[in-house]
N, C-alpha and C positions, 0 to 999 in steps of 0.2 A: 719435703715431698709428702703427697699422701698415703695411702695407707695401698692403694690399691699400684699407684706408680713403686713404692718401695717393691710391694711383692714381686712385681715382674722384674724391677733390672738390680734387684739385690742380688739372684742366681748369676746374674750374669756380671755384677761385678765380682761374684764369689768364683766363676769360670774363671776370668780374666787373672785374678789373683792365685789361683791354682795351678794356672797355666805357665806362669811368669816364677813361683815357686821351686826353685833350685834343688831338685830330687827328694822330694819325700818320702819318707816310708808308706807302704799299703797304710797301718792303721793308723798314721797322723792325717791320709787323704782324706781317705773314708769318714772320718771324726769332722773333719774342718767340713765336705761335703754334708754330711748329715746336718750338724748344727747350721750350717746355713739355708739348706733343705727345711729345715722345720721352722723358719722364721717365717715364707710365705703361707703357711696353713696356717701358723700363730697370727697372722694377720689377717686371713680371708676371714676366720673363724669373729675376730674383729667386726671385720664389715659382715657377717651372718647377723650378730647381735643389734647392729646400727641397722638393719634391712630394716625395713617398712611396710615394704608391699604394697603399693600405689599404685601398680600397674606401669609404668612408668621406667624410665631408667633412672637411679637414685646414686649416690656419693661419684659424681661427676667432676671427671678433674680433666683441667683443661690447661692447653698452651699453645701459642701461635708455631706455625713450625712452617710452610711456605703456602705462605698468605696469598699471594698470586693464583694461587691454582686451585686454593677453594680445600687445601691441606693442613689439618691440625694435628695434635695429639691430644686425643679424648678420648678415655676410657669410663668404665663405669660397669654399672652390673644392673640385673632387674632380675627374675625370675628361673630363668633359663641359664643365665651365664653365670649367677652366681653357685649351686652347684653344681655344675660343670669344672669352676673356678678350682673350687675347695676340691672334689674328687682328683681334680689334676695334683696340688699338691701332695695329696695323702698317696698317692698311685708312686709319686717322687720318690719321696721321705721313703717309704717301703724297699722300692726298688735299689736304694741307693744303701742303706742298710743288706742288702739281700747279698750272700760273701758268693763273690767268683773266682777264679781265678783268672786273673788279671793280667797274666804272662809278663808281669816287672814294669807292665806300664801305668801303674794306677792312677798318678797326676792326668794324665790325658786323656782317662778312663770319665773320671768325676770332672773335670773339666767341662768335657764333652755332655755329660747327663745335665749339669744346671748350666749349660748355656740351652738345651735343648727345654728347661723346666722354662727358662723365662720368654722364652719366646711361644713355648706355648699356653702358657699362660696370658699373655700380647694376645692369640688369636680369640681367645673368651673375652677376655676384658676390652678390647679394641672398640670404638663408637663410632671409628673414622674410616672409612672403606679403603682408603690406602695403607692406611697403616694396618688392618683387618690384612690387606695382600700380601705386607711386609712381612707380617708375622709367618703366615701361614706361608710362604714360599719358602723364606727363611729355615722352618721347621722339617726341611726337607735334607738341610745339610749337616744335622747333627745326628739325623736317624742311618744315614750313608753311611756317615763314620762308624757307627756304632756298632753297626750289621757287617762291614767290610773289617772293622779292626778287631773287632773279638770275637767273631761268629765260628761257626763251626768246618774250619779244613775251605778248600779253595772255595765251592759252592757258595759262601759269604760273599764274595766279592761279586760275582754274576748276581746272586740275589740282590744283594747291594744297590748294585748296575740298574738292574731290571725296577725297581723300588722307585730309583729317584727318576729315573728317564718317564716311566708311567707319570709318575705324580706331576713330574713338572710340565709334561705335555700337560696336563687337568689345570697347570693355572696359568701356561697361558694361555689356554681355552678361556679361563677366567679374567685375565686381563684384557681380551679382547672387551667380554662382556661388561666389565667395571668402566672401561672406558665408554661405551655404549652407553650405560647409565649416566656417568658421569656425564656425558654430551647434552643430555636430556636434562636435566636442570637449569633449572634459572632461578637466580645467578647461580653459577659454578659453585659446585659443592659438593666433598664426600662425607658429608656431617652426615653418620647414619641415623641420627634423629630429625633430622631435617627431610633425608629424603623417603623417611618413614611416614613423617607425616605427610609430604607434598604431595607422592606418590607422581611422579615426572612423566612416569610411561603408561599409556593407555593400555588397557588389556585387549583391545585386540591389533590385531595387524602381524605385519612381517618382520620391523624389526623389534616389536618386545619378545615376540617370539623368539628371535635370532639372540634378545641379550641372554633372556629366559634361558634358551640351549646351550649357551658359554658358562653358565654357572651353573646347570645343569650336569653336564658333561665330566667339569672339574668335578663338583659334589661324588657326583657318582663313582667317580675313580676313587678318592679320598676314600667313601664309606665303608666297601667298596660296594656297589650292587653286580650283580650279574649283567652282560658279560663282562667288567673291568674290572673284574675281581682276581685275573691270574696272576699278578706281581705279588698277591698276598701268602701263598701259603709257601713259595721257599723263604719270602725275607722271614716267616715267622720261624720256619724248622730252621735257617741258617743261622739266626739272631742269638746270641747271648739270650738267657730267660729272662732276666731284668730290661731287655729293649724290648721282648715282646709281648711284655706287659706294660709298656710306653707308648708301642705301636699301638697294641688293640685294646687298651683302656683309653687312651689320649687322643691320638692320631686321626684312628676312625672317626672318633668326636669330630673332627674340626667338621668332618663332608656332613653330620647331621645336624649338627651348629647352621651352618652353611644355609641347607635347607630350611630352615627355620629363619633364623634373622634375615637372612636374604630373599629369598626367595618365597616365603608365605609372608614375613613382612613389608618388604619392598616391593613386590610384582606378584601381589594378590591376585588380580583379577586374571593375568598371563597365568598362574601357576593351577588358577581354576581350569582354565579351557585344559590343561595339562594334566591335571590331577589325576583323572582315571590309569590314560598309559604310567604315568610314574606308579601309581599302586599297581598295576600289573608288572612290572621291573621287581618293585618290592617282593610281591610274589612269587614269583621266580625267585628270587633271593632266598625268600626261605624254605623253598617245598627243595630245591638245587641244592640251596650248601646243608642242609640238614641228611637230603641222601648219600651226598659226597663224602659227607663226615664219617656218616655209618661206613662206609664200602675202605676208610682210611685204616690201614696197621701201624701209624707212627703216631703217636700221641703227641704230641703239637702241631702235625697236620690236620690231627683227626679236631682237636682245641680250633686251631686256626680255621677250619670251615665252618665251625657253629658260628666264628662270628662272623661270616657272611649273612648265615639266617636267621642271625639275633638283629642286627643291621637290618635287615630286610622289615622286621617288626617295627625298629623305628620309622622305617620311612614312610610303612604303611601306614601309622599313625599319625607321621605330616601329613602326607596323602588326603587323608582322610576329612583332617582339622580344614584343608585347599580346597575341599571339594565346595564349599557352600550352596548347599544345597538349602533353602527356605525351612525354616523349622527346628532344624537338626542342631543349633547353636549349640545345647550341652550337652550331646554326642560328640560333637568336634573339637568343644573343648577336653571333654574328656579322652577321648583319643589322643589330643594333642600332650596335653598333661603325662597320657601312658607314653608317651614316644621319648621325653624328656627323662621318667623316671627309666627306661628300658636303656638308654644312655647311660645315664648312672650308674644300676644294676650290672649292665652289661661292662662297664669299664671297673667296679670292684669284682664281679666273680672269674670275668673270666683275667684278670690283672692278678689275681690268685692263682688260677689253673695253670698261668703260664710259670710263674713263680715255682710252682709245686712240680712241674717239668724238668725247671734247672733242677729242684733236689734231685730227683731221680735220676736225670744226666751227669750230676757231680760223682753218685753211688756206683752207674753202670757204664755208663757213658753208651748209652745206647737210648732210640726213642722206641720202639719194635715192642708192641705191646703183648706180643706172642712171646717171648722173651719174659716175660713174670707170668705170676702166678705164687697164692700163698701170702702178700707180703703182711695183709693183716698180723698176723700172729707174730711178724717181726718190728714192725714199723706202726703201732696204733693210733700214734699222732701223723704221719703223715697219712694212714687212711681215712681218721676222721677228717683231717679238712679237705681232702681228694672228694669225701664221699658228702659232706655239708656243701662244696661247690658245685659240684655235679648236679645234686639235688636241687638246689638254686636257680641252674642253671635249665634246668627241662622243667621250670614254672611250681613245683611241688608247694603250695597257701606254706604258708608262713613264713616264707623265704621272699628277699627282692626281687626273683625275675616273676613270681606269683604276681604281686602288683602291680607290674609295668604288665604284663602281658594280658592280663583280664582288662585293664582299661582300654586296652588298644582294641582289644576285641569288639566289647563293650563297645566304643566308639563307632569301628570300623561297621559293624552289624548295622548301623542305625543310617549308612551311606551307601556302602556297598557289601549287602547281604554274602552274595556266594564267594565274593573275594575273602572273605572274612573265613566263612564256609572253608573254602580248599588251605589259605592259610589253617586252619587249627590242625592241618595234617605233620605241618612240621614241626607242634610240640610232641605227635606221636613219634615221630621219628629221634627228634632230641632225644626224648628218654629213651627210645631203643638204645640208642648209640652210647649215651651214657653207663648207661647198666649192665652193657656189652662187656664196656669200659673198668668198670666194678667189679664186677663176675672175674673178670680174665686177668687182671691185678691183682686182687687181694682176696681171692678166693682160691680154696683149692687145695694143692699142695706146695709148698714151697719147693722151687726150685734147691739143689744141693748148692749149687754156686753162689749162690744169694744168704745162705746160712750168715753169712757175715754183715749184712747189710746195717748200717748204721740211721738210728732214731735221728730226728730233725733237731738239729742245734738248735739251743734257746733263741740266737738272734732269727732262725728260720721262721722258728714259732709266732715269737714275736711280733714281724713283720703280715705273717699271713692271720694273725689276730687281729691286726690292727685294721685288714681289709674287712673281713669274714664277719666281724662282727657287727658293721654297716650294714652286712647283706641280711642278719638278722636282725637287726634293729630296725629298718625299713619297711621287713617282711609282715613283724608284729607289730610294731607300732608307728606307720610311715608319715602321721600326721605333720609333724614339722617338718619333713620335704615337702611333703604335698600342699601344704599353705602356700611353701612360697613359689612353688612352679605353676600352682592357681590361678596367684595373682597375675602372672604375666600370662599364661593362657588364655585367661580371658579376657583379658585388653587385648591379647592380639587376636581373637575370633573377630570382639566387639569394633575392633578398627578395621577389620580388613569388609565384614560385609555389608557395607554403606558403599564401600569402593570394589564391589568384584564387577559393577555391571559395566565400571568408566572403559 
C-alpha cells in the first residue's frame, strides 16, 4: 500500500483491532490508540516532504473498485488537502492523548475515535466523488456515538439525535447533487480529476443550478453557515471535549473542503453566478455567531459560536476566490489561499480551546463562566494557553488566525468592497467576547471554592503544545504553509477563469 492508503485505513484497522480486543485496561487502550494515532501524521508528514507543488494533484494511488459505474479508489493530495490532511492527524494524536473519563468503557472509546480518524481523513484524500460521499456520510457515524456515549447527562443523546439527522439530510441533498453530476459526464465518471478538467456542466441554466444547490445545502450544514448552524452548539456543549475538538477542527473542514474541491473546482462558472448570495450567507455567519458568542455564559457555547464566524471567514474567502471578476486574479487567489489557511488556524486554535474546556470540566464540572474568577494566580499554564488561543483566535499579527484573516480580507476588498467592510465588524466583536472571556476567568479574585483547583497535567500540557505551537509557527513564520496552499490556489483561479463564461 502507499503511503497515503496506509494512513487512512491503518486507524481503521487499529478500530477493528481494539474492538475485537478482549477488555483492556484504560492505559493499554489509550497507548495501543495513540501509537497507532501517530503513524498517519508520521506518514502525511512523509508525503509533506515528497510534495512538489505542480499545481496539480501529486502521489496518486489508484485501484479499480466498480468499473461499470465510472467508480474507483483514488486518492492523493495537492495543495489544499494536503494540510488539511496532516492538521487532521495532529487534531487526532492530541485528542486521543487528552485523559477523560471514560466510565470503564475505553476499548470503545478509542475504537470509535480511529475509525472516526480514518475516515476522515478518506474525505481529504478522496479523488473519486463516490468514495469523497462515502467517507464523509460515513463520518457522520462515529461523531453520533461519541456525542451520545460519553457526552454530558441525557442532553448527549438529543444532541447526538439532532447532529446526525441535520447532517445527513446535507448529504442526501448531496447525493442528489453528485448524482446530477455524475449524469453529466461523458463517459460515466466520478474521477475528480477528470471532471475537474472536463467541466460536464455549463454554468448557466436550471439544472447546474439545481446540482450547484444540492452541494450547496450539504456544504452549508457541514460548515455550518447561518441559518443551519443550530445542530452545532448542543452537539459541542454535550460532547466530550476531545469530540469537540474533532467536530470543530475536522468536521467543519469537510463543508469548506467541500466548497472548494467541489464547488469552485467543479462548477466554476454555476458557483460564479452564485458567488455574491453565498458571501452574503458568509456574512451573516460572521457579524451572527460573533454576537451570539458574546451574549453566551457557557464557555463551549460561547467556543462553539466563534466557530460559526470563523467558518463564515472561510467561506467568504471561497466566495470571493468564485466571484471572477476580470482583473482581480491575485486578489482571488489570495482570498482563496486565506480561506484555506483560516481552515487550518481555525481547526488548531479553536481544537485547543475546546481541549482547554474539558480541563476546566474535569476540575469543576461546570461550563458557567460567571462561576470563575481569579484562576490565573492558581492555574498559570492553563491561563497561558486559554489566553495564547483566545488571542489567536480574535486575529492578534503573530498568531494563525492574523494570517488567515488579513488575506481573506485583502482578497475579499479587491471584489466585494462593503462586504469585506461589515465583515471586519466581527473581529471587533471576537475580541470583545474573548477578553470578556479573560477578564471574568482569570482575573479578579479567586473564588474560595476554587482554592484547590489543580495545574494542567503534563499529558494536558503536552497535547495543547503540540497544537499551540502551529498556531505560532504559522503566525510568524507561515511561509511553508503558504507555498503549498499557493500552489494549488492558483491552478485553481488559473483553471476556473477560461471556464466561468461556458
Amino acid at each position: 500500500m502507499g503511503v497515503l492508503t496506509t494512513a487512512i485505513f491503518l486507524p481503521l484497522l487499529g478500530a477493528i483491532l481494539l474492538a475485537l480486543w478482549p477488555r483492556p485496561t484504560e492505559r493499554l487502550a489509550r497507548g495501543f490508540a495513540t501509537a497507532v494515532a501517530a503513524v498517519p501524521l508520521a506518514l502525511l508528514v512523509v508525503a509533506w516532504l515528497r510534495f512538489e507543488g505542480r499545481g496539480g494533484f501529486e502521489l496518486v494511488e489508484r485501484a479499480s473498485w466498480i468499473p461499470t459505474l465510472g467508480v474507483g479508489y483514488v486518492v492523493g493530495v495537492d495543495g489544499v488537502s494536503l494540510p488539511l490532511a496532516a492538521m487532521t492527524a495532529l487534531l487526532f494524536l492530541a485528542s486521543i492523548v487528552y485523559p477523560l473519563d471514560l466510565r470503564g468503557r475505553a476499548r470503545e472509546y478509542y475504537a470509535l475515535f480511529l475509525f472516526l480518524e480514518s475516515v476522515s481523513l478518506g474525505v481529504f484524500l478522496a479523488l473519486d466523488l463516490f468514495l469523497f460521499y462515502v467517507f464523509f456520510d460515513v463520518s457522520l457515524v462515529g461523531m453520533y456515538f461519541l456525542i451520545g456515549g460519553w457526552g454530558h447527562g441525557e442532553g448527549a443523546r438529543r444532541a447526538a439525535l439532532k447532529f446526525f439527522l441535520y447532517t445527513l439530510a446535507g448529504t442526501l441533498a448531496m447525493l442528489l447533487a453528485l448524482l446530477g453530476l455524475y449524469l453529466a459526464t461523458e463517459p460515466r465518471t466520478f474521477d475528480m480529476a477528470e471532471i475537474i478538467r472536463t467541466q460536464p456542466l455549463p454554468a448557466g441554466g436550471l439544472y447546474s443550478a439545481l446540482v450547484f444547490l444540492g452541494f450547496a445545502v450539504a456544504f452549508a450544514i457541514k460548515t455550518p453557515l447561518v441559518p443551519f448552524h443550530t445542530w452545532l452548539p448542543p452537539a459541542h456543549v454535550d460532547a466530550p471535549a476531545p469530540a469537540s475538538t474533532i467536530l470543530a477542527g475536522v468536521l467543519l473542514k469537510m463543508g469548506t473542503y467541500g466548497f472548494v474541491r467541489i464547488l469552485l473546482q467543479m462548477l466554476p462558472g454555476t458557483f460564479q453566478r452564485f458567488a455574491l448570495p453565498v458571501a452574503l450567507f458568509a456574512l451573516v455567519s460572521i457579524v451572527y455567531g460573533a454576537l451570539v458568542a458574546l451574549a453566551q455564559g457557557n464557555l463551549k457555547r460561547r467556543i462553539a459560536y466563534t466557530s460559526v464566524n470563523h467558518m463564515g471567514y472561510a467561506v467568504l474567502g471561497v466566495a470571493a476566490a468564485a466571484a471572477l471578476l476580470g482583473g482581480q486574479e491575485q486578489a482571488r487567489t489570495l482570498a482563496l489561499t486565506g480561506a484555506v489557511v483560516e481552515m487550518v488556524a481555525h481547526g488548531l486554535i479553536t481544537g485547543a480551546l475546546f481541549l482547554i474546556s474539558g480541563s476546566v470540566w474535569a476540575r469543576a464540572e461546570t461550563y458557567e463562566i460567571q462561576e470563575f474568577g481569579g484562576l490565573a494566580a492558581r492555574t498559570p499554564a492553563l491561563t497561558f494557553t486559554t489566553a495564547l488561543a483566545a488571542f489567536a483566535s480574535l486575529g492578534l499579527p503573530g498568531l494563525a488566525g492574523f494570517v488567515a484573516e488579513f488575506q481573506i480580507f485583502v482578497g475579499t476588498f479587491a471584489v466585494y468592497p462593503w462586504v469585506a467592510a461589515v465583515g471586519l465588524l466581527g473581529i471587533l466583536i471576537t475580541a470583545a467576547l474573548f477578553l470578556h472571556l479573560l477578564q471574568r476567568m482569570f482575573l479578579g479574585e479567586l473564588p474560595v471554592r476554587w482554592n484547590a483547583w489543580r495545574e494542567l497535567r503534563p499529558v494536558e500540557i503536552a497535547a495543547l503544545a503540540s497544537l499551540l505551537v502551529f498556531v505560532v509557527w504559522i503566525g510568524v513564520a507561515p511561509a511553508w504553509l503558504l507555498d503549498v496552499i499557493d500552489s494549488a490556489a492558483g491552478a485553481i483561479i488559473g483553471q476556473a477563469n477560461p471556464l466561468a463564461g461556458r
